[in-house]
N, C-alpha and C positions, 0 to 999 in steps of 0.2 A: 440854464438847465437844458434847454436846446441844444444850445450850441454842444455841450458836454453827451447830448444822445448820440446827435452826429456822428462827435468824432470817436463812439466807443462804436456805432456803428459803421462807421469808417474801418476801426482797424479791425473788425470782422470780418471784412471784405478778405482780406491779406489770411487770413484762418481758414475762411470756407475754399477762398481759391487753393490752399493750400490742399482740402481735406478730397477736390474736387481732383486734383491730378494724382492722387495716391492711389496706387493699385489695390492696395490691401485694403481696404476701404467699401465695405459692402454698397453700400449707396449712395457712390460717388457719381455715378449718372446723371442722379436727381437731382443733384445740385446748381444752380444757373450758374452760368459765367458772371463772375464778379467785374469784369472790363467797365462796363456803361454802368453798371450801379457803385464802381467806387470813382466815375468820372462826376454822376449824377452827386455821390456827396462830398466830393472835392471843392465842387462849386458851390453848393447848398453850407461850405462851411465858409469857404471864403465872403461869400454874400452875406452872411452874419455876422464875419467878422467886420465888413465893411460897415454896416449897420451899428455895429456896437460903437464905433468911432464915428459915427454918423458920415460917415462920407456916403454919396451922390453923384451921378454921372451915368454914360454910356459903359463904362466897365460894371457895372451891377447891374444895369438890362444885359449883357451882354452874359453876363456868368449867371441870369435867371433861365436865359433862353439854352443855354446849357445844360442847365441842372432839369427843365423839364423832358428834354429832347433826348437827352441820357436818359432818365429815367424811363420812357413811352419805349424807347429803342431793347434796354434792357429786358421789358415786360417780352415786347416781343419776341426777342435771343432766344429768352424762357422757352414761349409757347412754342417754339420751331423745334425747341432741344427736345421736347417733351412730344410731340408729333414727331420727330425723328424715329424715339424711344418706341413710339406704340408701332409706327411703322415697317419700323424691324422685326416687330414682335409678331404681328400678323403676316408679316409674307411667308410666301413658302421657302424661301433658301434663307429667313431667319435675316436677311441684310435689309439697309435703308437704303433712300436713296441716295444718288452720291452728295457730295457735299455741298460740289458746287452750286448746287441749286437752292440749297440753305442757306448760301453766303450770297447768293444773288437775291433773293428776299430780302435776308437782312440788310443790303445794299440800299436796296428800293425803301423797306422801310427807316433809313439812313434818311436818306435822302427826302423822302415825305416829312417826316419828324421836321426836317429844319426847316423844311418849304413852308411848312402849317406855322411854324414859332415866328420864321420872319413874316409872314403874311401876317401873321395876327399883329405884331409887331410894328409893321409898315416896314420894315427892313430891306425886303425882297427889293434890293437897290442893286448897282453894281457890286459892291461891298458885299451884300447880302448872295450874290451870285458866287464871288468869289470863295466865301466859307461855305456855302455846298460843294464847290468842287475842290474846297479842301479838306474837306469831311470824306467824300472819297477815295481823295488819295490815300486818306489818314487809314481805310479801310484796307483798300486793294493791297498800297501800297506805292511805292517810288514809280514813276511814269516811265520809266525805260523803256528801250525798245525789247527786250530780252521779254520785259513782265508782262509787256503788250504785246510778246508774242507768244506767250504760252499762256494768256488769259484766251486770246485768240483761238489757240489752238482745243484749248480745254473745251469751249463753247462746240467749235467744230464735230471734235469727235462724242460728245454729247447729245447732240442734234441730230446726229446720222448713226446714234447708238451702236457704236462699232463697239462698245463694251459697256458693262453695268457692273457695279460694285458686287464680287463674290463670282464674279466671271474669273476663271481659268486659261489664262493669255500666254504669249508669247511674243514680246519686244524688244524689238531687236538684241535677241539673243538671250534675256532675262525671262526666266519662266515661272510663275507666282501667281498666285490667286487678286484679283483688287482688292484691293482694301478700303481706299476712297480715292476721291481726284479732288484737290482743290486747285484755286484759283493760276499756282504755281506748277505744281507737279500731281505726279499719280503713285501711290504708291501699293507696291505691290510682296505681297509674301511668302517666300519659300519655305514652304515647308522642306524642303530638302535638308539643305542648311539652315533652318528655322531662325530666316533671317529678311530685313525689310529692306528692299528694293526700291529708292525712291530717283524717277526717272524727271526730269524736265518734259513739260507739254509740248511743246516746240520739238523737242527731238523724237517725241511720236508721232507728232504731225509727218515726219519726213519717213519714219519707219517701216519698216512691213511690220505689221499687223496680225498673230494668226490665237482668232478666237477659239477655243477647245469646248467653250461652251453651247456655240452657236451650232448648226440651229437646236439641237437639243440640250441640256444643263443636269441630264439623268444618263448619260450615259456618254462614253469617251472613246475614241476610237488609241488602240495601241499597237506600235507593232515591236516582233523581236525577232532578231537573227538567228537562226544555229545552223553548223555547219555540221553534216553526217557523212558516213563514209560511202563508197563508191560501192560497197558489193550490199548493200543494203536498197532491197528494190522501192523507188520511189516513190511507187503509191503505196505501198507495205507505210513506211513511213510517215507518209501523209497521212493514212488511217491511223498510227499509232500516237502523232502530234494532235491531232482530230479529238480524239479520243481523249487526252492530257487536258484539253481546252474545255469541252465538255463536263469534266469533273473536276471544275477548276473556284473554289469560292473566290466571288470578289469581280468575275465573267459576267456578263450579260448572256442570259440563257437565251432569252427573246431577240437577241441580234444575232444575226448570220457572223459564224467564226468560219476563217479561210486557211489553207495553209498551200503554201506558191513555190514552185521548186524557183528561185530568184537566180543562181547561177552555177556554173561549174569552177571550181576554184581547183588551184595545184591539188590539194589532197583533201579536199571534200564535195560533197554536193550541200549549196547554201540554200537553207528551204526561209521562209518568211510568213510566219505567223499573226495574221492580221485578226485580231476580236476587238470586243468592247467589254469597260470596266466602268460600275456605276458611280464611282468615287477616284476624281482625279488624284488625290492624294495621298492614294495607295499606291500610284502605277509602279512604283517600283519594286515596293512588296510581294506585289501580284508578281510582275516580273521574275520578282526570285523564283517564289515558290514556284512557276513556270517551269525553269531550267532545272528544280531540282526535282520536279516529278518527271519531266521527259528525262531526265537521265535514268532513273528508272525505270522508266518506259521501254525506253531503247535498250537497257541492260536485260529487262526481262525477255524480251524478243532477240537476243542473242545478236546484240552489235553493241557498240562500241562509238563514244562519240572520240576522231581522230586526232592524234599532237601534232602541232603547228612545227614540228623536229622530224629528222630522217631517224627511222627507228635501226639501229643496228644490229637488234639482237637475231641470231640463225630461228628458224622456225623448229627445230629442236629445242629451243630452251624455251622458247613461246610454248611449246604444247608443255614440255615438263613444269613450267611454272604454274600455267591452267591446271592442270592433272593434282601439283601439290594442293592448290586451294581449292578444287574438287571435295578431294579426298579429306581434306578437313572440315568442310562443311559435313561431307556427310557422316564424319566422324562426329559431330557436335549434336545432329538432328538424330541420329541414333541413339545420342545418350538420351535428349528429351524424350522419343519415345517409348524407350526402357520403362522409363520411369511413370510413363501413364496407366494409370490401371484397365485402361481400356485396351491395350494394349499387350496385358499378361498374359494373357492364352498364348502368343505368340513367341516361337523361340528364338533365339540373337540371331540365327541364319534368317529367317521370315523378315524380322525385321530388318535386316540390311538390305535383304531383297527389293523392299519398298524403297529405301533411301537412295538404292541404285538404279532403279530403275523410274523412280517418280521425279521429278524437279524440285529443288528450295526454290521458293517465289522471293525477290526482294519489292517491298513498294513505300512510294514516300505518302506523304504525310495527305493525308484524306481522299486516298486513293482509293477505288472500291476494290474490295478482292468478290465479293462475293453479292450480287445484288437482288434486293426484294422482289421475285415474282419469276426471276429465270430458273428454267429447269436446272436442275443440279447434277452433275456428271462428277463429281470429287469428290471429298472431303475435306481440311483440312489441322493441321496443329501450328499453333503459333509457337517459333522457335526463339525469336526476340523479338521485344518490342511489344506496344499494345493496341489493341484494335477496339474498335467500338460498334457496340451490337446494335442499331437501330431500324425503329419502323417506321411509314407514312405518316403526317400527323393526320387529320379530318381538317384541319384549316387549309389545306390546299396543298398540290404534288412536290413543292420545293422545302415543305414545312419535315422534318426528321425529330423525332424523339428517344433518343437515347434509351436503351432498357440495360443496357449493361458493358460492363470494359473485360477484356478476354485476355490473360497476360500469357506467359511461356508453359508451354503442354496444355493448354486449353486446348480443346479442338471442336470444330465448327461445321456445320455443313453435313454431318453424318445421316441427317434423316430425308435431307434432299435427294444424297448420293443412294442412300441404302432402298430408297422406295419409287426415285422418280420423281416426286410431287414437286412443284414448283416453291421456290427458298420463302420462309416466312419472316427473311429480314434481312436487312442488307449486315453488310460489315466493311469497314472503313478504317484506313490505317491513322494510328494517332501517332505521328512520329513515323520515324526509320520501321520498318516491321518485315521479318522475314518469316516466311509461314511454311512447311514442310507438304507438299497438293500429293495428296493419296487418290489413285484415279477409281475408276468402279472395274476397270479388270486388276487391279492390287489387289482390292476388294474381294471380289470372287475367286481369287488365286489364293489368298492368302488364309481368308476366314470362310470362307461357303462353301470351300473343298475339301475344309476342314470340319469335322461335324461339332469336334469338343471346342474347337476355338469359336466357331459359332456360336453357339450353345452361347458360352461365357462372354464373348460380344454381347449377345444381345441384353445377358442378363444382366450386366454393367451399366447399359444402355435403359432398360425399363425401371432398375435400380433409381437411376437420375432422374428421371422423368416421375417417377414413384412421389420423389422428395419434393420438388418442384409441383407436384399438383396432388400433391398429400395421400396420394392413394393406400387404400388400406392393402394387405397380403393379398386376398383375393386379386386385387382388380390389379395388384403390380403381376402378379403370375398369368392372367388373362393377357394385358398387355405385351410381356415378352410374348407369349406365345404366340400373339399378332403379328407381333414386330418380326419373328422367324418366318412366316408363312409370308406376309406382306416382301419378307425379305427374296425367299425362294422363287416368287415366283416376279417379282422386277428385273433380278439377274436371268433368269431362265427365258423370260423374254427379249431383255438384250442382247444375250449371247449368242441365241437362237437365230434372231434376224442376224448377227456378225457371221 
């Protein structure tokens, strides 16, 4: 009946190991290595079976001292897996430590188990010598010089912690997160290619080495190239990359971001943006969004980043081509503003006047157009795309809560522009966003010189504000008539000191 547990417990072993390598397999962690517990009842069955035939001798001390020494070895595997398990669990980058140091325990404990069976034994003979150091081998592995040179090397760089598992490296040439080190190699994974990198110890040992973790593991230093053109003055553009970097998620706010004119090339000047990013494994992410908001950057500030080609075309057909996309924008932002009822008092001349004489803003994706607490000189209407309306949280200055999304003819900014008072929320582009900037002499040009379009301005404006803070008829007629007098006398101070 034993012998019949054994061996269903035996081919258990060949199940659990199965159920332990399965990824899909929720609690396959917990599960021990079945190696030492089906070596432990390989022997524990053969030793039974020698019994059942009564046979005697040095082969049944020999597969006792097995079957114990397997089993003590096993328990311990366990308890290492499971210390592993809580060890990752507790740190702060969520990793263990590396392997090697699990498999040099288990080693030790190897090697104790048979010292203790043949000592009890009386074995610890020559014989006895020789099966600890081939119980070793059985572990490590084949005694090569290759495997004793990257067990060698694995130790070295271990010892002198040139890296730790969840470190962010660069070897020779391969660039990937650790993953673990064992006794052979190290491997490593790119998330680029969302793919595993497994190097030989020995040919790190010979490599350059460059940790992205050291000495800090919260922050990453990056850099990126752009080239700009020659009539764009370089500290203009330094302040305008400066600025890109600044309002850039995924930056370390708390680290010094730099931007370096790097050199003078045929047809640009090459600037070099140096920040830090709290997650190596975005850099490139970050990077885009980078170039995709300084191109906006620089497009809003009237330059051009330059083609790596000799441009052919006469400067005649340069300006007519500007002049046509001109005139189509402001063809497009006219129709929007037709159609704003804020904007009704005003007749088709008025309003082209504005679209001619004000700027379309283009800005990319979580750019600020308009920010919580600066004074407000504009106004503006979203022409495409959508923006998003938020305030400070109270949990600290980097915390934003959304109160609203603002899509095409919404307009924004009007109570900053109309009174002076400092903006009571930022606004941030979600995506591509082109936004139509109404200045505060549009402003007074268009509607304060006007008494009936005033009037109707403002009345559209307390109307809103009516609805939004439920005001009854009384206090919505109170308020415009605020909002005129507040109005009257912001511009007539402005224009006074102009």
């Amino acid at each position: 009946m034993l012998l019949v547990l054994l061996v269903l417990l035996w081919l258990l072993t060949f199940v659990l190991g199965r159920a332990r390598r399965s990824e899909s397999f929720k609690f396959a962690q917990w599960i021990p290595g079945m190696l030492f517990f089906r070596i432990a009842l390989t022997a524990a069955v053969l030793s039974r079976l020698l019994l059942m035939f009564e046979q005697q001798g040095e082969v049944l001390v020999w597969l006792r001292l097995v079957e114990s020494a397997a089993l003590y070895v096993a328990f311990v595997e366990f308890s290492l897996d499971l210390l592993w398990i809580v060890l990752a669990r507790v740190s702060s980058r969520k990793v263990a430590p590396p392997r090697l140091l699990k498999d040099l325990l288990l080693v030790t404990a190897v090697l104790l188990a048979v010292a203790v069976q043949l000592q009890t034994r009386g074995l610890l003979t020559t014989l006895g010598s020789a099966a600890v150091l081939g119980g070793l081998a059985f572990v490590v592995g084949p005694g090569t010089a290759s495997q004793i040179s990257n067990i060698s090397s694995a130790l070295t760089f271990q010892a002198e912690r040139q890296f730790s598992v969840g470190d962010w490296v660069d070897i020779d040439g391969s660039v990937g997160r650790v993953e673990t080190v064992t006794w052979n190699s190290t491997y490593l994974y790119d998330n680029i290619q969302d793919r595993i990198i497994i190097l030989p110890n020995s040919l790190i040992d010979s490599s350059k080495v460059v940790n992205f973790s050291k000495p800090a593991s919260n922050r990453y230093r990056v850099d990126v190239e752009m080239g700009l053109p020659y009539e764009a003055p370089p500290q203009k553009i330094i302040s305008i990359l400066l600025d890109v970097l600044e309002n850039q998620p995924g930056v370390v706010r708390s680290a010094p971001c730099h931007v370096l004119v790097e050199s003078f090339a045929d047809s640009s000047i090459n600037y070099k943006l140096k920040f830090f990013i709290s997650n190596y494994a975005e850099r490139h992410a970050v990077k885009s969004d980078i170039f995709s908001n300084a191109w906006y950057a620089v497009h809003r500030a009237g330059y051009s980043f330059p083609f790596p080609v000799e441009d052919v075309r006469t400067f005649a057909e340069t300006e007519r081509r500007d002049a046509d996309l001109l005139q189509q924008l402001q063809k497009e932002s006219f129709a929007v503003l037709r159609r704003e009822p804020l904007f009704a008092s005003l007749t088709d001349a008025q309003i082209r006047d504005i679209v001619v004489h004000d700027a379309a803003l283009a800005f990319g994706d979580s750019e600020v157009i308009v920010r919580e607490g600066d004074v407000g000189d504009s106004m503006y209407v979203v022409l495409e795309g959508i923006c998003s309306v938020q305030v400070k949280a109270s949990g600290g200055p980097q915390e934003q809560i959304q109160l609203a999304e603002l899509r095409q003819g919404a307009v924004f900014g009007e109570m900053a522009a109309l009174t002076d008072e400092p903006r009571k929320a930022s606004v941030l582009a979600k995506g591509h966003v082109m936004v139509q900037k109404i200045s505060q002499r549009m402003i007074n040009d268009q509607f304060l010189k006007n008494g009936d379009a005033m009037e109707a301005f403002a009345a559209v404006m307390a109307n809103r504000e009516a609805r939004r803070r439920e005001f009854s008829v009384d206090q919505a007629q109170t308020y415009e008539l605020d909002l005129i007098e507040r109005m009257r006398k912001t511009f007539t101070r402005l224009f006074a000191a102009s």
